[in-house]
C-alpha positions, 0 to 999 in steps of 0.5 A: 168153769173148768170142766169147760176149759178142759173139754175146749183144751185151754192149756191150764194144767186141765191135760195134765190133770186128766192125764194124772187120772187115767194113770191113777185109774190104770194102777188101781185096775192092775194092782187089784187085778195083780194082788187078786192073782197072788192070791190065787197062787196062794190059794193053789198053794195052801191046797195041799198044806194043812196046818201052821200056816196062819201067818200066810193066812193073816197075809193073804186076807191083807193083800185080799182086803188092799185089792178091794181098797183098790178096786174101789177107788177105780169105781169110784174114779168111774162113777165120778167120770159118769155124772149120771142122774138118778134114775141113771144110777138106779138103772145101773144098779138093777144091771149089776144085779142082773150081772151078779144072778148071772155069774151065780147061773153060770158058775152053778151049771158048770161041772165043778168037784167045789167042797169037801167040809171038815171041823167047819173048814172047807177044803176045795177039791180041785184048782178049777173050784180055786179059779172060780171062786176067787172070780166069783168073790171078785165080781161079787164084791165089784157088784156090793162096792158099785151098789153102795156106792151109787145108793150113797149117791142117791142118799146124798141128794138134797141131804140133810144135817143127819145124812152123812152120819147115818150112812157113816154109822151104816158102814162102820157097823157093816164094816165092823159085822164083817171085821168080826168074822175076819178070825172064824172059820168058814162054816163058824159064826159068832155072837159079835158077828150076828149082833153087828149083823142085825145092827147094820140091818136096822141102819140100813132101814132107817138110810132106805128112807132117804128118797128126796130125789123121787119128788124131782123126778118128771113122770116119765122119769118116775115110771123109768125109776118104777121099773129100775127099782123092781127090778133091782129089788126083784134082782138084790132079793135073789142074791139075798136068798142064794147066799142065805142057803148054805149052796157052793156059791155060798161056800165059795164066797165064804172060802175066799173070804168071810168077811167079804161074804158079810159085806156081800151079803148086807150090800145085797140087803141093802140094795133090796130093801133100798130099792124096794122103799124106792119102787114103793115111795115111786109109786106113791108120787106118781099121782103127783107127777103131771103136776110137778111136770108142770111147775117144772115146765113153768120154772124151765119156761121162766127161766128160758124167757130170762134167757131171753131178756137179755139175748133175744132182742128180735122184736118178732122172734121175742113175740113168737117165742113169749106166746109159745111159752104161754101155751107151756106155762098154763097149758092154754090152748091158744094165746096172742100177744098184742102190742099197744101203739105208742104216745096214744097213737092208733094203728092203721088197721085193727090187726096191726097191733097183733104180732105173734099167734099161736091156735087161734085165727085172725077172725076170732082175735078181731071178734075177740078184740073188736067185736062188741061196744064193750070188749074185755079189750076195752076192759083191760085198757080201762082197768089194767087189771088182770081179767078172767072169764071162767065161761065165755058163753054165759058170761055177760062180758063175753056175751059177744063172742059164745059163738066161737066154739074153741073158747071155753075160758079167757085169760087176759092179761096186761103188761104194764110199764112204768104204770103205761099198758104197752101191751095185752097177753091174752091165753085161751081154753077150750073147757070152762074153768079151764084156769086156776088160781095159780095159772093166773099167778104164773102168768102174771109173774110171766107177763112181769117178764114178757113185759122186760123183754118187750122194753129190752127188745125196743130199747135195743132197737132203739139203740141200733137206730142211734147207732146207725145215725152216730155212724152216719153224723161221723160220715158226716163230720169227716165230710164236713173236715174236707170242706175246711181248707186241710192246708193254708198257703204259705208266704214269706211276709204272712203266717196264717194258721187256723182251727174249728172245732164243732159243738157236736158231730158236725156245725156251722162254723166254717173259715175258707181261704181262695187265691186270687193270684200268686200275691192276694189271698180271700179270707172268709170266716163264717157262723150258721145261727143254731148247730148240728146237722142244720147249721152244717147244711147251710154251711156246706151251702156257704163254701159252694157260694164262697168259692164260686162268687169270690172269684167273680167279684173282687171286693169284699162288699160285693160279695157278701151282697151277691153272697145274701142274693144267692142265700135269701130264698134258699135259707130258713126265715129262721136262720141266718149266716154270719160272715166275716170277709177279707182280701189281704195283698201279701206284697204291700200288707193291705187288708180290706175287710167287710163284716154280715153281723159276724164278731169284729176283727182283733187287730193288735199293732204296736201302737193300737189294739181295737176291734175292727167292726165295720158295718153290716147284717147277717145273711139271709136276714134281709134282701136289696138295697137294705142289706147292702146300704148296712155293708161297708169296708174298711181298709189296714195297712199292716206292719211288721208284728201286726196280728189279726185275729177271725173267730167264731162266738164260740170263742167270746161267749163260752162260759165260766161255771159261774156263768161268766162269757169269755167276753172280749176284753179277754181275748185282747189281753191274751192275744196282746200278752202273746203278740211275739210268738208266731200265729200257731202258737197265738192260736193255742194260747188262745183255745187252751185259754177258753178250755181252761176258762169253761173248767175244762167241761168242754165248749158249748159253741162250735168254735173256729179260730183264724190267726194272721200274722203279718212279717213282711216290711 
């Protein structure tokens, strides 16, 4: 994660840190570099000075050992910064190999005095044999340190518990070997040094056997790693055999410094008898590769197709990509993917249910499917078991289909779903027998996930479809808030305020107000049986009957009567509109009230509380002179502090956790105990009184509320 914030330069501290990096990285080159030039200079010095120089001595093998230090933590800072693969590593090493031959062939051609040897001591003839031998020991020892370093890296792939113990075991008596020479001179040997030489022998063999990154290599890779390894064997076993012969190469890097040749000369051996176990043990698994190719085919498709999953939710892109996937995973010569209709249904044409093929033609997958009275179609659909036919042509349930010549062997697979087949994959080759047991086992596992990704990519449309509507039941919803009156009017002697709120998206609830002149004003409040998109048709129906008929005729009980005419042949027999309608006079206070089968007015006065119920049914329920013998109206004359109250059934018959409506005797106890406050604050008590009574789980019912409070004298 932070490797990818830095490479997208998010400011946390990444920049920084890098920065920090480079400069540890360039100190590193310069103070090798540097101290590698001091101990040039001492070299050139102590030309000419014999004797009594050991403390000089003792600090130029310091600062030599310190340099080396350095120049390995920029190396390894490097290869760090590489991340490279195995194989990768394996090439790197074969061309440092190749550079350290070359510096040898260059360095031995050129016209240098090198060496003149006295009591085991060598003494260089001129400063140019100095130069050359500290640049030859430098890239030298560069070469061991980037060698060990990488096959310390190929060790520690997939290590075990011994692993780190044996490589540390190897190093110390590498480092010991060469720490033993540190006091000899040039030309001088030792028992400790030749004991610890021959022990970091023996712990190089037993590390080279450390190869576990072979067996995940592809084959193309192990045929790289094949030719890397014999040439870095080919290239280490050279430098091996120069620096065993006692040649000025070997006399320069002795002169520079002993123990750096111990270390040269065991980094040489190991990387010899390291990569030659490697070219040999390559060898070996190269038989195996294709199939480990293979299974790493399969797990690369399995993990792509749950990729997929979760990503891919195209029906058809998912169809095309789950049948190419099926020609990788068992290397099938061709493969289609059909699937089945829904709720038992069937498709218009045979094909229909084919969406994805990959190698095979139309023709051949309706013979295939549909071409004989038992097909292994019909088999699988019997069965949903999994059907294998090893030889098309002389198998008698696929006697129908041995005249096609690229089907050798067939692989049908179903894809089952909640124990319901919603699909078939089918796989074919051209051979006989052309599946083994483990095809039929990766594809298998493989339809498990085809099987996810088709239910994935059929919910996700699903889910846009519900989406698509939800959007537009919200158009819906703002259009049907534009149909209800956004304001109401004012008047001195009245206050009137009102509210709906819909069930669902939109309702059927409506209320709607109409001016008849500057002083009587229309009420209406209406309930459309049902709710949701239905009711809200029908009562967009209303507002345009209410506002075009109420104009027309002047009491209550004619309109509902020419209101029922209007909607009795539009309206569904099973649906029906309650209607409650009032003409109110805002000079004298008169109220004349009709009512279609729609709840009764709450009328609270000083001296009486009593809903008004006038006679009358429902709208679209029946036509002529039966509706409107049933329609009657009934006149108030109000006073001051008089309260009125329209509402909708959803206030009356929500319901309690127990299940206990609203009901009526508590809608007149709670508007009566609030008859003062103004009809705003009449119509809160109101609503919050039903939310808390339902507990607050909301309403089952479109709900509308319309207060009239009367002020006048």
């Amino acid at each position: 994660m932070i490797k990818r914030l830095c490479r997208q330069n998010v400011p946390l501290g990444c920049g920084a840190d890098h920065s920090d990096m480079r400069i540890k990285k360039i100190l590193f080159a310069v103070g090798s570099a540097v101290l590698f030039v001091i101990v040039f200079v001492i070299d050139a010095i102590l030309k000419n000075i014999e004797g009594g120089l050991d403390g000089i001595l003792f600090v130029r093998l310091l600062l030599v050992a310190v340099a080396f230090v350095f120049l390995y933590f920029y190396v390894d800072s490097k290869i760090k910064e590489s991340e490279r693969s195995q194989v990768q590593r394996l090439g790197a090493s074969s061309v440092w190999a190749g550079i350290l031959i070359g510096a040898y062939i260059v360095v031995s051609i050129l016209p240098l005095n090198w060496f003149e040897s006295r009591d085991l001591q060598l003494y260089p003839r001129d400063y140019l044999t100095i130069l050359f031998s500290t640049l030859l020991s430098v890239i030298s020892g560069l070469a061991a340190i980037v060698t060990v370093r990488h096959v310390k890296d190929m060790l520690f792939y997939k290590r075990t518990r011994g692993t780190k113990r044996n490589f540390v075991l190897l190093l110390v008596v590498m480092f010991g070997a060469a720490a033993a020479t540190y006091n000899l001179r040039p030309l001088e040997t030792s028992l400790a040094k030749t004991i610890l030489f021959t022990l970091a022998i023996l712990f190089i063999i037993i590390n080279s056997f450390r190869l576990s990154w072979i067996a995940y290599l592809s084959r193309r890779e192990k045929i790289y790693a094949m030719v890397y390894a014999l040439l870095a064997f080919f290239g280490f076993m050279a430098i091996n055999i120069i620096l065993s012969e006692m040649s000025s190469l070997t006399k320069a890097l002795l002169y520079f410094n002993y123990p750096l040749y111990i270390f040269v000369q065991l980094s040489a051996l190991f990387g010899s008898v390291y990569f030659g176990m490697a070219f040999i043990s390559t060898l070996f698994h190269l038989p195996t590769a294709a199939a480990f190719d293979r299974k790493q085919n399969e797990v690369s498709s399995l993990h792509n197709l749950s990729r997929l999953i979760t990503q891919v939710f195209d029906f058809n892109d998912l169809a095309k990509t789950v049948t190419k996937m099926t020609l990788e995973v068992c290397e099938a010569s061709s493969a289609w993917l059909e699937v089945l209709p829904a709720d038992g249904k069937q498709y218009d044409h045979k094909l229909d249910g084919i969406i994805s093929q990959h190698n095979i033609e139309p023709e051949n997958v309706e013979q295939i499917l549909f071409g004989g009275e038992h097909t292994v179609r019909s088999l699988v659909l019997s069965s949903k078991k999994i059907l294998l036919v090893d030889n098309v042509k002389n198998d008698r349930r696929t006697s129908y289909i041995s005249n096609i010549k690229d089907v050798g062997t067939l692989l049908v697979v179903p894809l089952i779903s909640h124990d319901e087949l919603i699909g078939i994959l089918y796989a074919t080759k051209e051979i006989d027998h052309g599946f083994e047991e483990d095809d039929v086992n990766i594809v298998s596992g493989f339809a498990d996930h085809v099987t996810i990704a088709i239910e994935n990519a059929k919910l996700f449309k699903k889910s846009l479809e519900k989406e698509r509507l939800q959007r537009e039941l919200l158009i819906a919803q703002e259009m049907q808030k534009r149909l209800i009156p956004q304001t109401l009017p004012l008047f001195k002697s009245v206050d009137m305020k009102a509210v709906s709120a819909p069930a669902l998206e939109v309702g059927g609830d409506y209320y709607d107000i109409v001016m008849f002149d500057d002083y009587r004003v229309g009420i209406v409040i209406g309930d459309v049986s049902g709710k949701g998109v239905g009711a809200a048709f029908y009562m967009a129906e209303v507002k345009g009957i209410f506002q075009s008929l109420s104009k027309i005729y002047s009491s209550p009980k004619q309109f509902l009567v020419k209101a029922n005419e209007a909607l009795i042949s539009s309206i569904d027999k099973r649906s029906f509109i309650s209607l409650i309608y009032a003409i109110l006079d805002t000079r004298t206070g008169e109220l004349i009230l009709s009512r279609a089968g729609h709840c009764p007015m709450l009328y609270i006065s000083s001296d009486k509380k009593e809903y008004v119920k006038p006679t009358g049914m429902g709208l679209g329920l029946r036509a002529g002179k039966l509706f409107e013998e049933t329609i009657e109206e009934h006149n108030i004359r109000m006073k001051k502090g008089d309260v009125c109250v329209f509402y909708t059934d959803g206030v009356t018959e929500s319901r309690s956790s127990d299940g206990e409506e609203f009901g009526y005797e508590r809608l007149l106890e709670l508007v009566s105990r609030h008859r003062s406050r103004t009809s705003d604050e009449i119509k809160e008590e109101i609503i919050q009184g039903v939310w808390n009574y339902t507990d607050e789980h909301g309403y089952d019912d479109d709900l509308t509320v319309f207060v009239l409070k009367w002020q006048g004298d």
